[in-house]
MARTORKOL-930851 format. One line per 3 residues: number of its first residue (from 1); their letters; for each residue z negated, x, y of N, C-alpha, C, CB. Coordinates in pm, 1 decimal, m for minus. Glycine has a CB too. Layout:
N
NUM) A) Z:X:Y:Z:X:Y:Z:X:Y:Z:X:Y ~ ...
END
This chain:
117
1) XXX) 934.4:m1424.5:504.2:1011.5:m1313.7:558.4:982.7:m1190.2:474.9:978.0:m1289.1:708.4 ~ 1076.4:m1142.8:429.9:1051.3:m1022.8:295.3:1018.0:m858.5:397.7:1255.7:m1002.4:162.7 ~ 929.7:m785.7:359.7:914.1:m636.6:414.7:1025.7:m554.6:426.9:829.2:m559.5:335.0
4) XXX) 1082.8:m524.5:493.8:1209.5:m394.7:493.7:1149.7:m300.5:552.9:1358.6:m415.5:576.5 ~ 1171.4:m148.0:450.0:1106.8:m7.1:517.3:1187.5:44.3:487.7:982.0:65.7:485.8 ~ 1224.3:161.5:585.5:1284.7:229.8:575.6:1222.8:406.5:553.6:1353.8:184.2:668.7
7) XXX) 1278.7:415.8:407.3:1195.8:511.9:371.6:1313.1:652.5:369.1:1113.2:464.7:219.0 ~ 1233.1:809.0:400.9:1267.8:937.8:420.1:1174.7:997.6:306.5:1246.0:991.1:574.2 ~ 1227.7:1028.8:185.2:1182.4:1139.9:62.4:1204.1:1274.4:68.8:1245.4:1116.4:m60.4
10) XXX) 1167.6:1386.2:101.7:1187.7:1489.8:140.8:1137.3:1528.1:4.1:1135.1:1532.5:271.8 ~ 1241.3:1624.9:m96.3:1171.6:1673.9:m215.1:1109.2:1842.6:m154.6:1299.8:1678.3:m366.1 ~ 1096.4:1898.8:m276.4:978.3:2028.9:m252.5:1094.6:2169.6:m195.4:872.0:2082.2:m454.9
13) XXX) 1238.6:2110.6:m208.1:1339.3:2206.2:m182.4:1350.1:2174.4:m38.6:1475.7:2195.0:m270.1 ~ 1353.8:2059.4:12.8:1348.5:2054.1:145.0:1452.1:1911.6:174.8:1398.2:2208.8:211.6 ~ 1516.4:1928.7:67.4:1617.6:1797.2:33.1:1584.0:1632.8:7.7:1679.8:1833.1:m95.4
16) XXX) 1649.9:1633.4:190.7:1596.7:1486.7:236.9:1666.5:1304.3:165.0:1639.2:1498.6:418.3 ~ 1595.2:1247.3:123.8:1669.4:1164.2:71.2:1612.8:991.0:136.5:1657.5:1199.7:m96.3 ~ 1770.1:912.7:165.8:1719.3:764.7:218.7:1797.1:683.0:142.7:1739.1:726.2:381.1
19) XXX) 1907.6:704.4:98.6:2010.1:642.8:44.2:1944.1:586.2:m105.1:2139.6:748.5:36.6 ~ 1909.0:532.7:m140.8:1873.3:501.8:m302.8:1712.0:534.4:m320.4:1974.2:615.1:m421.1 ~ 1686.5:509.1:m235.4:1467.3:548.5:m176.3:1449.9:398.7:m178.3:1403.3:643.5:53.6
22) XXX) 1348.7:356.9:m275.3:1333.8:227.4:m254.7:1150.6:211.9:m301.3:1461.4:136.2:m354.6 ~ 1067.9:132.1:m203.5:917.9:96.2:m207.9:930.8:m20.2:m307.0:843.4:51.8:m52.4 ~ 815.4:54.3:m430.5:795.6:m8.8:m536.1:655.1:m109.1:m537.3:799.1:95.9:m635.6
25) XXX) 556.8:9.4:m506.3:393.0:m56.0:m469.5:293.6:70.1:m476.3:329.2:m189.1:m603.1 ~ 186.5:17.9:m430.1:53.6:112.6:m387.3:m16.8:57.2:m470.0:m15.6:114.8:m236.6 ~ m104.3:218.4:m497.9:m234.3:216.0:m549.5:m392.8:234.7:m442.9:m218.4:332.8:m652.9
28) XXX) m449.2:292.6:m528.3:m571.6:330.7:m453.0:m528.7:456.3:m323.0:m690.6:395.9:m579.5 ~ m482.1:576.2:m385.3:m432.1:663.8:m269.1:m303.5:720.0:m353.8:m554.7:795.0:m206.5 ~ m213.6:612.7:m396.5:m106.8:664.9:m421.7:3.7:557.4:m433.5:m125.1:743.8:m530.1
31) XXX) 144.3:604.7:m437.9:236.8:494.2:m393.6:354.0:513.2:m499.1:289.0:508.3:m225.6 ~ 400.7:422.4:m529.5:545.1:427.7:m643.7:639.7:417.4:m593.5:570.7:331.1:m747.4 ~ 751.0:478.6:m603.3:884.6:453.7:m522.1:1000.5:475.8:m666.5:908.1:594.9:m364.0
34) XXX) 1122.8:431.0:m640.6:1244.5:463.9:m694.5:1308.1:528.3:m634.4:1311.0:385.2:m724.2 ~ 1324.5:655.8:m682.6:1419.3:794.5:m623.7:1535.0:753.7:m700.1:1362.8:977.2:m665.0 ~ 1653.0:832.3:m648.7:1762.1:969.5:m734.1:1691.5:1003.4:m816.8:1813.0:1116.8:m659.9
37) XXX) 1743.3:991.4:m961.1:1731.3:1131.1:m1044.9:1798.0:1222.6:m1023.4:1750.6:1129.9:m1164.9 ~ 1696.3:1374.5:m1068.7:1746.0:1460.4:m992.6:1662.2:1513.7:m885.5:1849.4:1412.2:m949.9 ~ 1616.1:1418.4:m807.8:1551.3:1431.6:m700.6:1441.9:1536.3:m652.6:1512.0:1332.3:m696.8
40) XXX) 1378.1:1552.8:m788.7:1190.0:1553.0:m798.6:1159.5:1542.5:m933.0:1098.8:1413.3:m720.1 ~ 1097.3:1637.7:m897.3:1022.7:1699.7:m1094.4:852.3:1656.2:m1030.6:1045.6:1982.0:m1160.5 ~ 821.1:1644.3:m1218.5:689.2:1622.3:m1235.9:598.1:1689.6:m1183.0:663.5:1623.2:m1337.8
43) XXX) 515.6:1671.5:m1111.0:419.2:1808.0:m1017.9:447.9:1859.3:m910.7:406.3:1933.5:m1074.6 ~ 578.6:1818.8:m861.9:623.5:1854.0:m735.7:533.7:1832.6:m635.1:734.0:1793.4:m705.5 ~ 529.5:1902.3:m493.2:470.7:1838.0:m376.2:634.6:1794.5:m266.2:337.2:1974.5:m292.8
46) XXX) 548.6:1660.7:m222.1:704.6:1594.4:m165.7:672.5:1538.9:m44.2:781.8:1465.7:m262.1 ~ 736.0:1480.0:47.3:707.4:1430.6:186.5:779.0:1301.0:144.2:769.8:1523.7:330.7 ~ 689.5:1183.9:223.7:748.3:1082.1:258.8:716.4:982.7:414.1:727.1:1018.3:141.7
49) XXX) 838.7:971.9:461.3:815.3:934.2:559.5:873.2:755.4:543.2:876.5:1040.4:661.1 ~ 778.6:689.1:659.0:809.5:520.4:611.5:822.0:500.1:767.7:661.1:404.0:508.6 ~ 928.1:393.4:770.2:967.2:342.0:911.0:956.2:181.9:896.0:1131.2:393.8:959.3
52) XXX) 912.3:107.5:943.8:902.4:m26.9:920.4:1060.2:m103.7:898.9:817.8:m84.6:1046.7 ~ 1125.0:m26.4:937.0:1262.4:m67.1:970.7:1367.4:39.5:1014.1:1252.4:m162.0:1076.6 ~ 1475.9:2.2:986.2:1627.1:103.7:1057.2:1570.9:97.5:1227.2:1846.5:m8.4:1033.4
55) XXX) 1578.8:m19.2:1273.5:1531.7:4.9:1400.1:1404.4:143.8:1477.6:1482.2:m129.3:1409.9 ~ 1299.5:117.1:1366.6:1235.1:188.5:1473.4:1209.8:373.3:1413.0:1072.1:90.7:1507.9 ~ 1322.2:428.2:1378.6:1369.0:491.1:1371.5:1353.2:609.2:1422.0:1427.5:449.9:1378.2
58) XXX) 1356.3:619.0:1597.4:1334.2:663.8:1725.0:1149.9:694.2:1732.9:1400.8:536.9:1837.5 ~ 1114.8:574.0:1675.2:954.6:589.6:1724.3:876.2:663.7:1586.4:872.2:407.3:1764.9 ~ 735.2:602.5:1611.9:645.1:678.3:1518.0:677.6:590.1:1381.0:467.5:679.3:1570.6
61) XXX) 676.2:718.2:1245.3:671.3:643.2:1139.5:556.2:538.6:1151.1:661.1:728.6:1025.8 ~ 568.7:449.1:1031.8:421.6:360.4:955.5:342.5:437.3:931.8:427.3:283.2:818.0 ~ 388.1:565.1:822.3:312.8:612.2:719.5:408.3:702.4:699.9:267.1:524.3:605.9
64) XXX) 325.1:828.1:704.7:365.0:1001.0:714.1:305.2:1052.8:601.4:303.5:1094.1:852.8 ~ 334.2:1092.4:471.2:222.2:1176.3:387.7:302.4:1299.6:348.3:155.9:1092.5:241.9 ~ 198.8:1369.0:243.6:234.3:1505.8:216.2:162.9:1431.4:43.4:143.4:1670.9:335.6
67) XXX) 258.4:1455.8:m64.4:124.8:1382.2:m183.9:266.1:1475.4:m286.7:81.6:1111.4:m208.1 ~ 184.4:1467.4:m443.7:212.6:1538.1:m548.6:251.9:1426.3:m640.3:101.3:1629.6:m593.2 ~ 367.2:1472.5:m711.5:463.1:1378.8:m808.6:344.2:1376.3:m949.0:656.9:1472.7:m854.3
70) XXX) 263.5:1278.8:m989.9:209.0:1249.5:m1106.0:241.4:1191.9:m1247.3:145.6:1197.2:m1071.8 ~ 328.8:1098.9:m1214.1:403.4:1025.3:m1286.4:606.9:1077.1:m1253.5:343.4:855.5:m1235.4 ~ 661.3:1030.4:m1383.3:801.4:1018.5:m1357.8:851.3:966.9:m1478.9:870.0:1145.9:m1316.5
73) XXX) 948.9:840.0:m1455.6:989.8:785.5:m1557.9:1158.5:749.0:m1509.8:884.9:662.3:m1597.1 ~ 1231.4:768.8:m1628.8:1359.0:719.3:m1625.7:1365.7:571.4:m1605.4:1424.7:756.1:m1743.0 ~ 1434.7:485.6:m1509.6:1440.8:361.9:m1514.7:1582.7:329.8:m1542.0:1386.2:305.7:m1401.8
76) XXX) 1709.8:379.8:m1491.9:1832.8:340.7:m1485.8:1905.5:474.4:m1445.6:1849.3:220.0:m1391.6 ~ 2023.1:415.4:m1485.3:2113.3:563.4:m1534.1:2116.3:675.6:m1456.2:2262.0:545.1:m1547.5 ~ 2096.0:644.9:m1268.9:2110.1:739.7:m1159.3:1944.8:725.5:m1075.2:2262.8:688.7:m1052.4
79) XXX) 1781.4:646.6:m1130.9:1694.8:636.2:m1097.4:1619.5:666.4:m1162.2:1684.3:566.7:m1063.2 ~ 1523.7:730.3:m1094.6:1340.5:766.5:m1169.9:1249.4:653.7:m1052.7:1261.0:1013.1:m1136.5 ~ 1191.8:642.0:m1139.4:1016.0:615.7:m1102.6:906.3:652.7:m1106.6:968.3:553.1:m1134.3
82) XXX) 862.2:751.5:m961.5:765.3:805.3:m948.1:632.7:764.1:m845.3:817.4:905.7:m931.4 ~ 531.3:821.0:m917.3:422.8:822.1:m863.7:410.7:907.5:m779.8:341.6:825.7:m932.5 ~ 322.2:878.4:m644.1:333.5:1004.4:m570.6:149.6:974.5:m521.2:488.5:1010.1:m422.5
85) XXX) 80.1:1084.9:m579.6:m75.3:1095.0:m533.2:m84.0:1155.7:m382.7:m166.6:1201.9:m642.7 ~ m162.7:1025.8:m272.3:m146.5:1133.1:m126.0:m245.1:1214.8:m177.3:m185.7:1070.6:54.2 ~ m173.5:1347.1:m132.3:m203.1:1469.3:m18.2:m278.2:1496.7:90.0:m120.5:1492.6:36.9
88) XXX) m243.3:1510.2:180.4:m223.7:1498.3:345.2:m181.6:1351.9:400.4:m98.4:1604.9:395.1 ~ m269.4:1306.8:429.2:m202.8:1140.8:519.7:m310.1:1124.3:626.8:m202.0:957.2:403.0 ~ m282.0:1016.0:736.2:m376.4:1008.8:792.2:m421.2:855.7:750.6:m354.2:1050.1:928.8
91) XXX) m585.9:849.9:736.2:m625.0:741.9:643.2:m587.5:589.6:724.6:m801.3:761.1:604.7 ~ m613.0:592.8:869.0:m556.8:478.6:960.1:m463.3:427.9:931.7:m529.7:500.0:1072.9 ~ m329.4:513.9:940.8:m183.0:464.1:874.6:m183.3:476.6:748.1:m58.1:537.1:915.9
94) XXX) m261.4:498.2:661.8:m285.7:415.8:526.1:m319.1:295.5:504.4:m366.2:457.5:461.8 ~ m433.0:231.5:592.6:m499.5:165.6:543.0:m441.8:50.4:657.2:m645.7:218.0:519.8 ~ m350.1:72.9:747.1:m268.3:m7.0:798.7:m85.4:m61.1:740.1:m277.2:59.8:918.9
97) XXX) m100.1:34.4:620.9:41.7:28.3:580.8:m55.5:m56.4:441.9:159.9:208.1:559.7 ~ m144.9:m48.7:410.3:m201.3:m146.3:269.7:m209.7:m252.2:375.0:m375.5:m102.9:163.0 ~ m219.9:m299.5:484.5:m277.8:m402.5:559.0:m154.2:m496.7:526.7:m317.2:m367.2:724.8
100) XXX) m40.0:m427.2:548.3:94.9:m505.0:591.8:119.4:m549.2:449.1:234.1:m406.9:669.9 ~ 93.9:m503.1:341.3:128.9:m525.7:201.8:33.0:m635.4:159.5:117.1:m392.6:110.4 ~ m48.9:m640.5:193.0:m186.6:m704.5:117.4:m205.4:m870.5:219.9:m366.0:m560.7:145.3
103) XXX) m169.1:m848.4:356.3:m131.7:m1018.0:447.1:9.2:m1072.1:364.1:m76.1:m992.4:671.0 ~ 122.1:m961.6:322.1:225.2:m1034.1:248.6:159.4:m1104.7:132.6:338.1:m939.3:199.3 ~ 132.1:m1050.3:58.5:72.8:m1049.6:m64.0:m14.7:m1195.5:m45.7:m17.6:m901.5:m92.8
106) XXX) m97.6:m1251.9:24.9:m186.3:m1337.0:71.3:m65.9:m1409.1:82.9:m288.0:m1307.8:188.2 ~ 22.7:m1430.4:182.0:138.7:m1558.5:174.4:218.4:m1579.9:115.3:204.8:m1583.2:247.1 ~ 203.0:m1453.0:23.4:320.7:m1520.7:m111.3:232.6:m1595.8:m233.6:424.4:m1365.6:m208.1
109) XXX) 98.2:m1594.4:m230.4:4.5:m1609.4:m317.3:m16.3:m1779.6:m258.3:m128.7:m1483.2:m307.5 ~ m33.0:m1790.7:m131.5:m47.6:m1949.3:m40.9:73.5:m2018.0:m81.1:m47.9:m1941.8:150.0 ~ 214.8:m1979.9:m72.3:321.9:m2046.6:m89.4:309.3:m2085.4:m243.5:445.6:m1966.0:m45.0
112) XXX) 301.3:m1972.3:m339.8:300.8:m1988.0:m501.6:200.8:m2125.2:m503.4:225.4:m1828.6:m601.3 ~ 87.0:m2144.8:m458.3:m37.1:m2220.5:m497.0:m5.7:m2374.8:m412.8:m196.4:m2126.2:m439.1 ~ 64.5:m2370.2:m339.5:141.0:m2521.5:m245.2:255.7:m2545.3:m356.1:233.3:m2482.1:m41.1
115) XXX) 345.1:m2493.4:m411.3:458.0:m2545.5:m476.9:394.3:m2600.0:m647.8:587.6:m2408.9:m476.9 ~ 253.6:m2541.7:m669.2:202.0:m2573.5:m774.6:132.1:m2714.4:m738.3:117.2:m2461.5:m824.8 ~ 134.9:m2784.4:m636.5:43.7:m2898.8:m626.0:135.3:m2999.7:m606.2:m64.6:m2893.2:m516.2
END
């Protein structure tokens, strides 16, 4: 069953973005996403908000931060790829949003290692 999040990019102007927001992967205390170009300059401070889903929408995000644009790279004609170093997060819903990545990560690693035998 593949992860769907539904992610909210708020750049440093205030300009909220979901449409073309896509979760790339995590680091130690920082996360990669594919924006809009356009979006977000190098050094920016930016908000991102993560919803496990369209559904829960209504309720509490996953993962709430406040973090600074480190990286930015052109990928495709209307996308960048940026790094975003947290900020402000709370470390619980960090280390519960690496939880959900890292049990995937474990059953895609079990399935890969069964189709090899």
């Amino acid at each position: 069953k593949s992860i769907q999040l539904d992610l909210f990019f708020t750049n440093a102007s205030g300009v909220q973005f979901n449409a073309g927001v896509e979760f790339l992967e995590t680091g130690e205390k920082e996360i990669m996403l594919q924006v809009p170009a356009k979006s977000c300059a190098l050094n920016q401070n930016v908000m991102l908000v993560v919803y496990k889903d369209m559904k829960e929408r209504n309720s509490n995000p996953a993962l709430s931060i406040t973090g600074k644009i480190t990286a930015w790279e052109q990928v495709v004609d209307h996308n960048i790829r940026i790094t975003i170093q947290l900020v402000q997060y709370e470390e619980k819903e960090w280390e519960r949003f690496l939880t959900i990545f890292s049990s995937r990560q474990e059953e895609i690693n079990a399935f890969l290692e069964s189709m090899r035998r």
